[in-house]
N, C-alpha and C positions, 0 to 999 in steps of 0.2 A: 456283581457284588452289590448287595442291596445297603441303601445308606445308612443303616447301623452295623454291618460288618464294616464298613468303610470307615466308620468313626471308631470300631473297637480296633480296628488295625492300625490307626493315627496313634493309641494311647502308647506311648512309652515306658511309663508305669503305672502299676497297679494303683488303683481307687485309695485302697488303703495303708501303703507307702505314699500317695501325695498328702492324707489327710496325716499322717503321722510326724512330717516333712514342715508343715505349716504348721500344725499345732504346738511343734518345739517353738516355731515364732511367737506362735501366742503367746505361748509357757514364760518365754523369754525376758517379755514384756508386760508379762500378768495379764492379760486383756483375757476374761472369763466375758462370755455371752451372757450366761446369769447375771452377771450386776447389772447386765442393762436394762433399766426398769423403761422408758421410752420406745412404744412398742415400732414405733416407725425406722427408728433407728436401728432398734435390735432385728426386724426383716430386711432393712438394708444391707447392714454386714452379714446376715445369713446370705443373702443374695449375693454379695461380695467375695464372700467365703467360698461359694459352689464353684464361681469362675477365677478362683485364683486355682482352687485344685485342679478344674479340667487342662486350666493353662499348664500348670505342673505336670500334670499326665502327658499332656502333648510336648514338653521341652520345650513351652516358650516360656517358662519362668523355673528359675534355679534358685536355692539356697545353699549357702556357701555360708562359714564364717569366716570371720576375718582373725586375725593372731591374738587379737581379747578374749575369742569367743562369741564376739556380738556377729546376729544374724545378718547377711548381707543379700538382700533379694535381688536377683539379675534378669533385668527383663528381655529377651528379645523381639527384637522387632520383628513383626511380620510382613510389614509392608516399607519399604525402604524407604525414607523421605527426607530429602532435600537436608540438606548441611546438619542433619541426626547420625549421631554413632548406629551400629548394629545393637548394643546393646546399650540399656539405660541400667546403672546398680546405684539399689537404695541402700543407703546406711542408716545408722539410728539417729533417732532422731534427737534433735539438743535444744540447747538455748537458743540457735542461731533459726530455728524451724520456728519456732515459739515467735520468734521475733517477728519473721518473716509473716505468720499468719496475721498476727495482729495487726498490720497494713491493710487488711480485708478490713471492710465491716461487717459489725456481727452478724449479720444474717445474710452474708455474700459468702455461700460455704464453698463454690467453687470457688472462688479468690484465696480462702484458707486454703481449698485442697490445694492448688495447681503452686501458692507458694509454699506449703511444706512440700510437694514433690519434688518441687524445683530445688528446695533447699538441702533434702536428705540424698537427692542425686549429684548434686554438685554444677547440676547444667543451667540454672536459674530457671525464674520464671516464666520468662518469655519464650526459652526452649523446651517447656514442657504443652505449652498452649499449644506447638505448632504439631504435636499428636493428631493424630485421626484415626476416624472407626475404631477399628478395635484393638489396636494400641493404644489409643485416647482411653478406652473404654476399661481396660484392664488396667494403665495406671491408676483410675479413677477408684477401681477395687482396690488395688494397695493402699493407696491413699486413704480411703475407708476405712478402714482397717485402722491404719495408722493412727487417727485423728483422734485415738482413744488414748494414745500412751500419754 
């Protein structure tokens, strides 16, 4: 089996059931790519965007709502590590994520990201730093994402 069969047989679903899946998240949250006028930012979360769906295709990331109706993104881990749950789920984000960012300084944007991840998962900060590769990498895409609401 040649390495693109091998990756088409990974996807669990279809390309466009994962973008339909995330774009309710967007929806959710009003986050339009158009308003973003900073064109660095807006190929970041394009970038962001491509590896949340392929995560989505492969079942290492779920959306689920919670009994509000707010979106609740479920990460699984791919690589098991040391005193981490299996999965990490983000919730929406609030005052207490806002809080938390602003302990960053302003141009420390992984310090904002890793404490709003820390804060919309519930697990703090310090247990979202201890991420790697590409669990690291893909919360870093939520996080992106997020950093708009």
């Amino acid at each position: 089996m040649s390495a693109v069969e091998q990756l088409l047989s990974d996807q669990v679903i279809s390309e466009e059931v994962a973008q339909n899946e995330f774009q309710n998240v967007l929806d959710f949250y009003d986050i339009d790519f158009d308003d973003i006028k900073e064109e660095r930012v807006k190929n970041g979360m394009e970038s962001s965007m491509r590896k949340i769906i392929r995560a989505i295709r492969k079942g290492n990331l779920t959306i689920k709502e919670n009994p509000e109706g707010v979106p609740i993104i479920i990460q699984t881990l791919r690589r098991r590590q040391d005193k981490m749950p299996e999965t990490i789920e983000y919730g929406e984000p609030g005052g207490k994520a806002k809080i938390a960012m602003s302990k960053a300084a302003d141009n420390d944007h992984y310090g904002k990201l890793y404490a709003l991840l820390g804060s919309i998962s519930g697990l703090g900060h310090a247990k979202i730093t201890m991420l790697k590769g590409v669990d690291m990498s893909l919360a870093e895409c939520i996080g992106t994402i997020f950093l708009q609401v």
